[in-house]
C-alpha positions in Angstrom: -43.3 24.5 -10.5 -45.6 25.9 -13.4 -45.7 22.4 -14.5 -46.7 20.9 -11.5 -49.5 23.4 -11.3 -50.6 22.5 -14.8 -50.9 18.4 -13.5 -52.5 19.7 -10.6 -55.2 22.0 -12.4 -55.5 19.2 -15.3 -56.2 17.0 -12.3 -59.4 18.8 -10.7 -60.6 19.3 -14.5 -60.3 15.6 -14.9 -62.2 15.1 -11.3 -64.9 17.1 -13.2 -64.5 15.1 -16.5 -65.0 11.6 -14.4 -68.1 12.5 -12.8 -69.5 13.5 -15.9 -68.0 10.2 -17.8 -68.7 7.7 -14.7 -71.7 7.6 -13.2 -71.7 4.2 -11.2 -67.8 4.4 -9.9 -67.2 1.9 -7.5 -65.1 3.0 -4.3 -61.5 4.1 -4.6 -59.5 4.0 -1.9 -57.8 7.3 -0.6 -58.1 11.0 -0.8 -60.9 11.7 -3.5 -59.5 14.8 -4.4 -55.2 14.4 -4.2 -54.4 18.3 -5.6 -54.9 21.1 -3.9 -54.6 24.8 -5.4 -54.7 27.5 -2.4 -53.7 31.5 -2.9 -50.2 32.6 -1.1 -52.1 34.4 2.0 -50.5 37.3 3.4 -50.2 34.9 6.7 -52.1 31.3 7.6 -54.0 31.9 11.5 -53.5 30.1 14.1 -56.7 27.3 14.5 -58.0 29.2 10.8 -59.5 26.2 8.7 -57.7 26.5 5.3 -59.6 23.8 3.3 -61.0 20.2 3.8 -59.8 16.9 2.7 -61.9 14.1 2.1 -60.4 10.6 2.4 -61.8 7.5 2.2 -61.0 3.9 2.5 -64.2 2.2 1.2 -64.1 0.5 4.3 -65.5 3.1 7.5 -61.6 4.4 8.1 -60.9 2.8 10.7 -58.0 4.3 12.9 -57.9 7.0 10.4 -54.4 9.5 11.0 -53.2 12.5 8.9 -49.7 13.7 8.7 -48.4 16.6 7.1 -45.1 17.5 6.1 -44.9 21.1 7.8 -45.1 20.4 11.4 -46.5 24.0 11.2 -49.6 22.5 10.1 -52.2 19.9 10.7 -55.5 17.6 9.7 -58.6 17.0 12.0 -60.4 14.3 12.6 -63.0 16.3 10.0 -60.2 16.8 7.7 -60.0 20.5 8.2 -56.4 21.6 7.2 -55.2 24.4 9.9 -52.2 26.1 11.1 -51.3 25.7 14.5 -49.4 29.1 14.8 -49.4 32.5 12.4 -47.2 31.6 9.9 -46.4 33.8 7.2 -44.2 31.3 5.0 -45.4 27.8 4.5 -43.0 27.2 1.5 -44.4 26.1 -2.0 -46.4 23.0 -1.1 -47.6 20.8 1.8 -48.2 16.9 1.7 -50.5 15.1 4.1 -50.6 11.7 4.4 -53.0 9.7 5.3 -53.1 5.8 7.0 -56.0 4.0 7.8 -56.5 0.2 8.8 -57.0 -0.3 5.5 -55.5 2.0 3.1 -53.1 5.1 2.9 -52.4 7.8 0.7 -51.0 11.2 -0.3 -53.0 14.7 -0.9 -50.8 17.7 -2.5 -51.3 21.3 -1.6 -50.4 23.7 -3.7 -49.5 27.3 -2.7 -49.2 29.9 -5.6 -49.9 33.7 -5.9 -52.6 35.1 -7.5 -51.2 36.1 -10.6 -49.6 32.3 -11.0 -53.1 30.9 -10.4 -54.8 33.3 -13.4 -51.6 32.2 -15.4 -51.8 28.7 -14.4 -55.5 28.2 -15.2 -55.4 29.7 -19.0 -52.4 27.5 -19.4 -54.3 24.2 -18.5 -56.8 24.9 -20.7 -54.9 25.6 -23.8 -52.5 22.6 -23.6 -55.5 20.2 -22.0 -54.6 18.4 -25.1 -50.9 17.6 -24.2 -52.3 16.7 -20.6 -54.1 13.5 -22.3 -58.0 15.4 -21.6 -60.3 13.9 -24.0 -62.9 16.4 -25.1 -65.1 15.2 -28.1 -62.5 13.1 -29.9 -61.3 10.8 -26.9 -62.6 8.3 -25.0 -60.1 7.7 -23.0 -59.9 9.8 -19.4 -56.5 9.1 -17.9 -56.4 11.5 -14.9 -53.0 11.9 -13.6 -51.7 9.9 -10.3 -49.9 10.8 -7.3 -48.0 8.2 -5.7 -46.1 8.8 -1.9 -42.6 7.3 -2.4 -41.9 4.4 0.6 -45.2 2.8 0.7 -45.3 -0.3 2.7 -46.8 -3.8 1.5 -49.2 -5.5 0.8 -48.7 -5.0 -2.7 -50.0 -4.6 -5.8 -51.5 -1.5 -4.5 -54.3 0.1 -6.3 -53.7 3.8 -7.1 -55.8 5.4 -9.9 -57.6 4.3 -12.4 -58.3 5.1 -16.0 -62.3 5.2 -17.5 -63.6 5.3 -21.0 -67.1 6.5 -21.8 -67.9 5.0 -24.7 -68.5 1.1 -23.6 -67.4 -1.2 -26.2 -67.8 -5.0 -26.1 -64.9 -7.4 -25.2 -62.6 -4.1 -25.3 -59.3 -4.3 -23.1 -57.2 -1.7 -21.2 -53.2 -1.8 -22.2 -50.6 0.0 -20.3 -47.0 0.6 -22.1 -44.1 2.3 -21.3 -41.2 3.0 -19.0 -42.1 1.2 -15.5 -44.8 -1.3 -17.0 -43.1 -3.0 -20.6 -39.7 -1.3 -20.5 -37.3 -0.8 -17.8 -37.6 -1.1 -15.2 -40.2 -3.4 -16.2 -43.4 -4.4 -13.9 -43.2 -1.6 -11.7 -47.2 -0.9 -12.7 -50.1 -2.5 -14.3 -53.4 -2.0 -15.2 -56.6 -4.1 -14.9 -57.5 -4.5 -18.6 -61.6 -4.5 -17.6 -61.9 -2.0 -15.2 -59.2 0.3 -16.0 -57.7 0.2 -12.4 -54.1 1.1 -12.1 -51.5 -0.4 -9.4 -48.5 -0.5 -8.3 -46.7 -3.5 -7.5 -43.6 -2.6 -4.8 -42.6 0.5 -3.5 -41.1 3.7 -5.8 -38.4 6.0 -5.0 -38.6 9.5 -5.7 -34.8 9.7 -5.8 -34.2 7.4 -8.7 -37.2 7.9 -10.9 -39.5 10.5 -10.2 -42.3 10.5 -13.2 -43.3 8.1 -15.2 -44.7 8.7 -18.7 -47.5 6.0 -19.4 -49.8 5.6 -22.5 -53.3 3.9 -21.9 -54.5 2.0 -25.4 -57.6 0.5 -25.6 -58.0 -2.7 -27.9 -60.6 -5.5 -29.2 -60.8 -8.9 -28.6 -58.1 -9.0 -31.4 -55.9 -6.9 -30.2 -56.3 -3.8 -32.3 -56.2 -0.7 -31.3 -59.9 1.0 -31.1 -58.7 4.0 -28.9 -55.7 5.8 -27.5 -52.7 6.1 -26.9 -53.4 8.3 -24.2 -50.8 9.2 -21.8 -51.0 8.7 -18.2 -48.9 10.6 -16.1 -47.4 9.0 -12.8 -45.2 11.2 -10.6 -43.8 10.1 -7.0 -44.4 12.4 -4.3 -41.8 13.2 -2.3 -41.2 11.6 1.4 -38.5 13.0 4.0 -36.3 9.4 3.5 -32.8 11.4 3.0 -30.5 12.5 5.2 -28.8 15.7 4.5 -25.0 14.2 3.4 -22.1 16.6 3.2 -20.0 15.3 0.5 -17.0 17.8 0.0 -15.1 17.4 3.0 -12.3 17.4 4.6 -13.4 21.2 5.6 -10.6 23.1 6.5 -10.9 26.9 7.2 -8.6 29.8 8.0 -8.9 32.8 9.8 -5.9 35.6 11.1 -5.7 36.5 14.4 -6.9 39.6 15.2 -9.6 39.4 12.5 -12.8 41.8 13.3 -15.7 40.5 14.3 -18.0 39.0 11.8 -15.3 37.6 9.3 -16.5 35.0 7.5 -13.8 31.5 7.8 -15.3 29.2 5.3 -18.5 28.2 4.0 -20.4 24.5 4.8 -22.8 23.2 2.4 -24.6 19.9 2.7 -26.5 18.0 -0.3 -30.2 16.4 0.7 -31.5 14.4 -2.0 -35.2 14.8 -1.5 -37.0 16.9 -3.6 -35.7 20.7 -3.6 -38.5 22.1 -4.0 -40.2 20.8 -0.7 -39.1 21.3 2.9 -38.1 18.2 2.6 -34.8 19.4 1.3 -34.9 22.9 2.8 -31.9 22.9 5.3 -30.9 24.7 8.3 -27.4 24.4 10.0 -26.1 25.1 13.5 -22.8 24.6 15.3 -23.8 21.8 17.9 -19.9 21.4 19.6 -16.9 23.8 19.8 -13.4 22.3 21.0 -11.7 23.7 22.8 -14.2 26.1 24.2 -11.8 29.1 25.4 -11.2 31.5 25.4 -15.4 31.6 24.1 -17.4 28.8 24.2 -18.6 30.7 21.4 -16.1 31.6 19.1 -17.5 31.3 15.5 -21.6 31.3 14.2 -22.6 29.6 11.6 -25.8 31.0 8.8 -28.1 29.1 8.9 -29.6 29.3 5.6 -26.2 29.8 3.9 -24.1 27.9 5.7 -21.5 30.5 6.4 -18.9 30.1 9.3 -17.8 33.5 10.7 -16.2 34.8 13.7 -18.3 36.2 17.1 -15.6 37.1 19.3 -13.7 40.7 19.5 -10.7 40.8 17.4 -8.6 40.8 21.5 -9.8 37.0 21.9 -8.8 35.7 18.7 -5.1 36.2 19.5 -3.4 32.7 18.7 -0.5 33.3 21.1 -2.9 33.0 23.9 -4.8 30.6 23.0 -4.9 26.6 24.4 -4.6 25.7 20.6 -4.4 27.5 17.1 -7.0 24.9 16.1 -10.7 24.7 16.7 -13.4 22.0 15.5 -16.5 22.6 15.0 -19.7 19.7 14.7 -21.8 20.7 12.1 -25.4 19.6 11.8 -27.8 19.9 8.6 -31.0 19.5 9.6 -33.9 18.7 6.4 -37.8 20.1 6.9 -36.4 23.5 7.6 -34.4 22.7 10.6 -37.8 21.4 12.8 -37.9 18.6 15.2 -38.9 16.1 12.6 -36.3 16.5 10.6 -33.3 14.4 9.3 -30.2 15.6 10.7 -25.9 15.4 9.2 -23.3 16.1 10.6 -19.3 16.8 9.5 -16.4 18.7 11.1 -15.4 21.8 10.3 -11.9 22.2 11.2 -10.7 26.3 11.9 -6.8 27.3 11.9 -6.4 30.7 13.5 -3.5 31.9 11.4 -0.6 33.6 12.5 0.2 37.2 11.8 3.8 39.1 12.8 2.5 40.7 15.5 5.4 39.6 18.0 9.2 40.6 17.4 12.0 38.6 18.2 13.8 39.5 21.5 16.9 38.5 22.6 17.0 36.1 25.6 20.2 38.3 27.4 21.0 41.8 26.9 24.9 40.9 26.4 26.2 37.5 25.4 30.2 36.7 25.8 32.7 34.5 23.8 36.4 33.6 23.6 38.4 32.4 20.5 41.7 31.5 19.9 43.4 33.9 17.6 43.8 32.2 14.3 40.7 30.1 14.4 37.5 30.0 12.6 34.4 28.7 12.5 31.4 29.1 15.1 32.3 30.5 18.4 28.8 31.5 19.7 25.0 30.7 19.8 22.5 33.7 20.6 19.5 32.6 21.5 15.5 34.6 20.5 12.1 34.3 21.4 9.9 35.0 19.4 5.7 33.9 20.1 4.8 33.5 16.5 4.2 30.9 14.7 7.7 28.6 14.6 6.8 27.3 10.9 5.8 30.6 9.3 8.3 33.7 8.3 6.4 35.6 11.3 9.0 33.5 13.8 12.3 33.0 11.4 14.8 35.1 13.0 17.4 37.6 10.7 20.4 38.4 11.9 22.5 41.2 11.1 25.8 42.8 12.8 25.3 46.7 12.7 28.8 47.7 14.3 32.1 46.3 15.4 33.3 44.5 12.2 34.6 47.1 10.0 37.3 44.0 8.8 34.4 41.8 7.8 36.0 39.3 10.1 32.6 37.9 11.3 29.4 36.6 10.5 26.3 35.9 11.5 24.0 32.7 10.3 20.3 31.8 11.3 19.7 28.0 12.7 17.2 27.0 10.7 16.0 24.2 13.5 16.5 26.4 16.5 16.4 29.9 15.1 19.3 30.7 17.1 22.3 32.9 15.4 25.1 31.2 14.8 28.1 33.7 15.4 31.3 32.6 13.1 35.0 34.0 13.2 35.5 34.1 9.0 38.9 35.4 9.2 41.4 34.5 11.2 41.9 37.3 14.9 45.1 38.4 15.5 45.7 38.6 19.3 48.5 40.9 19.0 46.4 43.4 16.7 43.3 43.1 19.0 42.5 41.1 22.0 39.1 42.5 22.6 36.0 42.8 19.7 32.4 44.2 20.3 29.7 43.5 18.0 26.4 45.1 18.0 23.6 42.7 16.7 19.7 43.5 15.7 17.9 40.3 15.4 14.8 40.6 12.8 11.6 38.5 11.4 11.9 37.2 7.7 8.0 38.6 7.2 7.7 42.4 8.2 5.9 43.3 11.7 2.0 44.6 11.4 1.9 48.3 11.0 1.2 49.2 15.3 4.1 46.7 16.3 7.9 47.5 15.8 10.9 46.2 17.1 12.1 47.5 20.6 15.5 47.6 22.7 15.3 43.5 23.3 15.9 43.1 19.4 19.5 44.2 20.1 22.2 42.6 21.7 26.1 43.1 22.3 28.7 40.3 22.1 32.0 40.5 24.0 34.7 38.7 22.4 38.1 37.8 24.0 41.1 36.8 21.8 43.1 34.0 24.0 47.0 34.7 22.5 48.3 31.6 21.0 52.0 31.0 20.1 52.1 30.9 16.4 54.8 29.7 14.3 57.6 31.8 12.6 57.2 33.1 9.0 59.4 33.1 6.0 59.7 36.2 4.2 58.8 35.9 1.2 57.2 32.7 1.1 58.5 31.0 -1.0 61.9 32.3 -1.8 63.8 32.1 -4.9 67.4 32.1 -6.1 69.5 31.4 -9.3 72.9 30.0 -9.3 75.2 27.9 -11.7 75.3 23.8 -11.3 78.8 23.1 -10.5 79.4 25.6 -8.4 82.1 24.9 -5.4 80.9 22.9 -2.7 80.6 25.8 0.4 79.2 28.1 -2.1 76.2 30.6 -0.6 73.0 30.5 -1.7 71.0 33.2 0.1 70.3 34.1 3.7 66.7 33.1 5.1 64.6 35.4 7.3 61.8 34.7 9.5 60.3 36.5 12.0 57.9 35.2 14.9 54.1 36.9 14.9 54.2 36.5 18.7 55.6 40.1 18.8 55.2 40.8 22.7 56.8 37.4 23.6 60.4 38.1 22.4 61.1 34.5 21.4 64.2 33.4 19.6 64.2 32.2 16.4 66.3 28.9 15.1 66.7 27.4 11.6 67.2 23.8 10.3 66.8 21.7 6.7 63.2 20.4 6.6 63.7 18.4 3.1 66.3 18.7 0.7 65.9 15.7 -2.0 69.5 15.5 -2.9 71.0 16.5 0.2 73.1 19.6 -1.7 72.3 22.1 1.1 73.0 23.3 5.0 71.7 25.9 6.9 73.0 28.1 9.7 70.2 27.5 13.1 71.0 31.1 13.9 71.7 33.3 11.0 69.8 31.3 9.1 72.4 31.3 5.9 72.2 28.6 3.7 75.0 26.7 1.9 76.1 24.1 -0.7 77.0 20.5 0.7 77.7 19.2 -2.6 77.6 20.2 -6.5 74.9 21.4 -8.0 73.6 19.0 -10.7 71.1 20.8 -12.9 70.4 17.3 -14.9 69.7 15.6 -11.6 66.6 13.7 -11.6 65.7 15.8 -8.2 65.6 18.8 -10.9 62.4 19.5 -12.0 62.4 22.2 -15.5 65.5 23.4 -14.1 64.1 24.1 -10.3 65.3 22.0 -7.0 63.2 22.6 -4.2 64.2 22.4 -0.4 62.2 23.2 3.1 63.3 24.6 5.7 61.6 25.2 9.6 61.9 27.9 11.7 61.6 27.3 15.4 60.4 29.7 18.0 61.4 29.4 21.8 57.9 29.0 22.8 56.8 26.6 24.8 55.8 24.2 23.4 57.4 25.6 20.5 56.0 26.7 17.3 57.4 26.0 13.7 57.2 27.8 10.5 58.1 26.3 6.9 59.6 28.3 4.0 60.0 26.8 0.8 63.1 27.8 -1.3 63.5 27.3 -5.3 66.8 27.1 -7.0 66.8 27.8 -10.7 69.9 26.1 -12.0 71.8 27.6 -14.8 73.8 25.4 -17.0 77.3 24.8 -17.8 78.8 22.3 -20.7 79.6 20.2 -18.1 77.9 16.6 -20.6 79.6 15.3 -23.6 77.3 14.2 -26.8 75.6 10.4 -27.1 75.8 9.1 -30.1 72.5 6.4 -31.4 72.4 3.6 -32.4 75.7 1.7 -31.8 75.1 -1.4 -33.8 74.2 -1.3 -37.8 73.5 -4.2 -40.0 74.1 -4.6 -43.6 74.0 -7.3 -46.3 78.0 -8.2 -48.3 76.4 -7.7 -51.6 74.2 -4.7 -50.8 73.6 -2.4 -53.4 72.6 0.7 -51.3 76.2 1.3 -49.2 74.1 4.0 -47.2 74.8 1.4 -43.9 73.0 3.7 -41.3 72.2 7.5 -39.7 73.4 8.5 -36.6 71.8 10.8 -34.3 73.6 12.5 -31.1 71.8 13.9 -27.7 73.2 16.1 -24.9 71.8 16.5 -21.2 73.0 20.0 -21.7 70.9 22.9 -22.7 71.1 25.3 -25.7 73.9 26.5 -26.7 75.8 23.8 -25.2 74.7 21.3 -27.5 73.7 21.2 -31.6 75.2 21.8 -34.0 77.3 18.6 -33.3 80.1 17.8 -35.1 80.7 14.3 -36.5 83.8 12.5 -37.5 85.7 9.6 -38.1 89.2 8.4 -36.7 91.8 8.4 -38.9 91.1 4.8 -41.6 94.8 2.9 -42.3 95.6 0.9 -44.7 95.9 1.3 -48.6 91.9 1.6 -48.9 89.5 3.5 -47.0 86.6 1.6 -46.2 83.4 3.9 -45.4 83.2 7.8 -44.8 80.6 9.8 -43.0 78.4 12.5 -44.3 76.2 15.5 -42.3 72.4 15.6 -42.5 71.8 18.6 -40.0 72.8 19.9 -37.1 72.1 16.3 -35.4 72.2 13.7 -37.1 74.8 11.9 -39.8 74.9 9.1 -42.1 77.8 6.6 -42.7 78.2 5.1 -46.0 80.4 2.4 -47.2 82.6 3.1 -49.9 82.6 -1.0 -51.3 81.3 -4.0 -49.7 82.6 -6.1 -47.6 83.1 -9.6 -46.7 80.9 -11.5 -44.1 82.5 -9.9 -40.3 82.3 -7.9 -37.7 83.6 -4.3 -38.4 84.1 -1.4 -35.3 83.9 2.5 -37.2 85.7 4.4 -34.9 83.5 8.1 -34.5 83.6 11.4 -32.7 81.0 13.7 -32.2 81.4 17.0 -30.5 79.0 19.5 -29.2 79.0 23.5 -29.4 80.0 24.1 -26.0 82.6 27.0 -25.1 84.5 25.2 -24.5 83.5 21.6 -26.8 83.1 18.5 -25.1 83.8 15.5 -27.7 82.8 12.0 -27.3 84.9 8.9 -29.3 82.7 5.9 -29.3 82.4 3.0 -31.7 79.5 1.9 -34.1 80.3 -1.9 -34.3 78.6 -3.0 -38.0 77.6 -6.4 -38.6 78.6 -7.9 -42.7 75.7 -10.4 -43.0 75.0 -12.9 -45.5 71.9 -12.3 -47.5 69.7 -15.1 -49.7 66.3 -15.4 -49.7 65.4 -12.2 -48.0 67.6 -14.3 -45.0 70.3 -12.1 -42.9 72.7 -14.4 -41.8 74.7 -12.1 -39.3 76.8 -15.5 -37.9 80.4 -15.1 -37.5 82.1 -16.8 -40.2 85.2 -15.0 -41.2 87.5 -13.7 -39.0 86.9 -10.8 -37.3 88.2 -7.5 -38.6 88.9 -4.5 -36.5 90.0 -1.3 -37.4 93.8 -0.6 -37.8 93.6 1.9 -35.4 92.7 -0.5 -32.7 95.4 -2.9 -34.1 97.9 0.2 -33.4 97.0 0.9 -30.0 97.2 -2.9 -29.0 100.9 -3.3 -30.4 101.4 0.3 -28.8 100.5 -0.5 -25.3 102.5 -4.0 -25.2 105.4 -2.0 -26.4 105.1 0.3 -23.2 104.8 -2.8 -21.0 
């Protein structure tokens, strides 16, 4: 502002400076004096004359009219500025513009205090020389120029000019600088005789407003005789924007209840004109409320700051009796200080009254009643709240908690998150003959604590009846499962245990009756009445229906019920075992070449199904060898395996080694088996194992033969 006053100022020193410069002007068109400097009044009076302006259109100003920015204000037909009410605040400046037939143009008024003027004044006349005054040096007067934004045509439009005292002959006016040779380029240009400046199209304040211009003036050659000087354009502001608010969407919040006066949010809209005229200056208002209950006129709205708060009593801004939580509001900016004349905005202002716990949840019923069937779980009943808080806040979610009745732990209690509703759940199985009848106390509660003046009542209680309907349950083992050890082999007939079951259904007095469920090998029978169970046949323990010496077998017991209900018990047999499996002997066949050096022909190895100690150590032997040579002999590795060894070698054939091999059982179980050996031919690393020779057997065999003819 301090700077504006300084152009202004510098510009009635320069009005001084021309008429002492210029003596034979010709006729410029507009206000012959565009800056203004008035004192800050205590107030401007109605119909007072405040100063006078002079236009002129060098042409008898035809259909002469003056407007003036602050409707507050106004020109007559003399051009005697006045107020047309007391007004004690007129702003910084005021702009009239004037349009004739034949020309327009723009007067500033300047309103500073007193001590700003004194201020002002010594300023101007110590800088004069930044300002581009000549004094004794210069010859160059380049007052500066006021332009009104908007004009409208005919263009090139003359709008200052710029003189020079000293007259020099064939000297020319030059204009440089942003708006004439730079960017934008051509905006202004100056007549290079008489010094008269123009504008060629209209300006906007908005995207450029001052120019900084140097005047030269040069000779016929082009060389500079005087200057630069600059030359100082600036745009004068005209009402052509539209307050705009830019930082929507505005979204407010407010709690119910809240006192009067609160403020919801704030609304700010952006006018692009010059701040520092009315032109920006801003007033809002709240032009539509919807709804409009319970108030038509629930919130206000500042209208210098823009500040939305409430109006209404703290009782009418309760959401649960409201139409809708949600109010919008039309908001309108209006530019030149919210007069008539000024350019309006508008936006929405949307207002969510918020919820606050200021409703507990009730029960719908007093008492609620279910019936489960004893041995069931899950979900047997739904109680139902209402609650007039907001469903999507902690406010309305419902807690549910049972205060009395399950000292077992046998039920709970879930919240529905869709329908807030508690869902009642048997966890552990009722027993009708224990109880028939349960009674649960229930308090229903809000996730989000009440307000401090609200607390939960009688309705936030509840009581649920439940029956136990009696079903007819199946007969148990005891124990479950049951266990037994016995010997394999025992006699067929043998006992293995006596089951007992016994039926929950305690004041039914149903029989009991027993039968096999599964039994893998079919080894066992069971008594339907005494339930005592039996062997059918021997008891293998290396049966493939043994599992790690355990057979397993179901039985049912079946209650008189009708229908009738069946229990399974499980029994386990641990078999114990008996030498009751002679030795294996591996391999059976052995391979060697007739001219092998290494006579070790093979090791055996023996297995037994039986368990320790029936088993290792084994014992192995040969049968007895005849004939005047023996032929092989067999020698102990360990406790399970042997190796047999020939004792010369022998021709091409096929050779059967009568062995025995006998475990440690009490008593021993022996085995006699044959290892049938193979005499192969050997050349070229090549077994031929081909009978070739006769075969040879042992003597023993021979023996047996002749011996069992003879007993024919």
């Amino acid at each position: 502002m301090q700077h504006k006053t300084q152009l202004t100022l510098s510009f009635l020193l320069s009005q001084v400076l021309l008429l002492a410069c210029a003596e034979d002007l010709e006729c410029t068109p507009g206000f012959q004096q565009k800056v203004f400097y008035i004192e800050q009044p205590f107030e401007f009076t109605e119909d007072q004359p405040i100063l006078n302006l002079v236009f002129d259109d060098c042409k008898g100003n035809n259909k002469l009219n003056f407007e003036v920015s602050n409707p507050d204000f106004k020109v007559e037909h003399d051009g005697s500025l006045v107020a047309l009410k007391n007004v004690s605040e007129a702003g910084r400046a005021l702009f009239v513009h004037a349009r004739s037939e034949h020309a327009e143009d723009m007067a500033e008024i300047l309103i500073v205090g007193a001590d700003e003027k004194h201020d002002a004044l010594k300023e101007i006349f110590k800088i004069e020389g930044n300002l581009g005054i000549p004094r004794q040096k210069r010859a160059i007067l380049a007052t500066p120029i006021l332009i009104p934004e908007n004009q409208r045509p005919p263009f090139p439009r003359s709008v200052g000019k710029v003189i020079r005292s000293e007259g020099t002959e064939g000297a020319k006016f030059r204009l440089s600088g942003k708006g004439v040779d730079q960017d934008p380029k051509g905006i202004f240009r100056i007549n290079e005789i008489s010094g008269d400046v123009s504008v060629t199209r209209p300006l906007d304040r908005e995207a450029i407003a001052n120019y900084e211009l140097e005047v030269e003036v040069t000779d016929l050659s082009g060389k500079i005789i005087d200057g630069p000087v600059r030359l100082d354009i600036s745009v004068i502001d005209q009402n052509d924007n539209r307050p705009m608010f830019k930082e929507g969407p505005y979204v407010g919040h407010v709690m119910e209840g809240s006192p009067t006066g609160t403020t919801v949010m704030r609304m700010t809209a952006f006018d692009a004109d010059d701040p520092s005229t009315d032109n920006a200056l801003l007033r809002y208002n709240i032009l539509k409320q919807t709804p409009t209950k319970p108030s038509p006129n629930m919130f206000y709205i500042d209208p210098e700051k823009g500040d939305i708060v409430t109006v209404v009593s703290p009782v009418l801004l309760d959401r649960e009796t409201m139409e809708t939580p949600k109010y919008e509001l039309v908001i309108e900016a209006k530019d030149m200080g919210g007069h008539d004349v000024g350019l309006t905005g508008t936006a929405t202002a949307t207002i969510l009254i918020d919820d606050k716990n200021d409703h507990p949840p009730e029960f719908t019923k007093k008492e609620f009643q279910a019936t489960v069937k004893e041995g069931v779980t899950g979900v047997i009943v739904n109680l139902t709240v209402g609650d007039r808080d907001d469903p999507a806040t902690g406010a309305w979610r419902a807690v549910y908690t049972i205060i009395n009745g399950n000292p077992g732990q046998s039920f709970e209690i879930h919240t529905n998150p869709q329908t807030n509703e508690g869902m009642l759940s048997v966890v552990k199985p009722l027993d009708y003959e224990i109880s028939a009848f349960h009674t649960l106390l229930i308090k229903v509660e809000n996730e989000d604590p009440l307000i401090p003046d609200i607390a939960y009542g009688p309705s936030s209680t509840a009581t649920v009846q439940i029956t136990v309907e009696d079903v007819n349950e199946g007969p148990v083992f005891h124990p479950n499962p049951m266990t037994v050890t016995k010997q394999e082999n025992i006699p067929i007939g043998s006992i293995v245990l006596t089951v007992n079951a016994t039926d929950p259904d305690t004041l039914q007095h149903q029989t009991i009756r027993y039968s096999v469920y599964k039994d893998p090998a079919s080894w066992l029978e069971i008594n339907p009445t005494n339930g005592t169970v039996a062997t059918t046949a021997v008891l293998d323990r290396e049966s493939p229906h043994v599992q790690d010496n355990k057979y397993t077998a179901l039985f049912l017991a079946i209650d008189s019920g009708n229908p009738p209900a069946t229990g399974t018990g499980t029994l386990h047999i641990t078999l114990e075992d008996v030498n009751d499996n002679v030795p294996s002997l591996y391999p059976t066949l052995a391979k060697v070449c007739d001219d092998a050096k290494d006579l070790r022909v093979v090791v055996l190895g023996a297995s037994d199904k039986d368990l320790h100690p029936n088993t290792d150590p084994f014992k192995f032997e040969l049968s007895k060898q005849s004939g005047p040579e023996k032929l092989w002999r067999i020698n102990k590795l360990n406790n399970t395996h042997a190796q047999v060894v020939l004792l010369q070698n022998l021709k091409k054939a096929n050779y059967n080694i009568p062995i025995s091999v006998t475990d440690s059982g009490k008593p021993p179980l022996t085995n006699n088996t044959e290892l049938k050996l193979q005499v192969c031919s050997c050349k070229k690393s090549r077994m031929d194992c081909s009978a070739s020779d006769a075969l040879h057997i042992s003597m023993t065999l021979i023996l047996l033969s002749l011996f069992s003819l003879f007993c024919l």
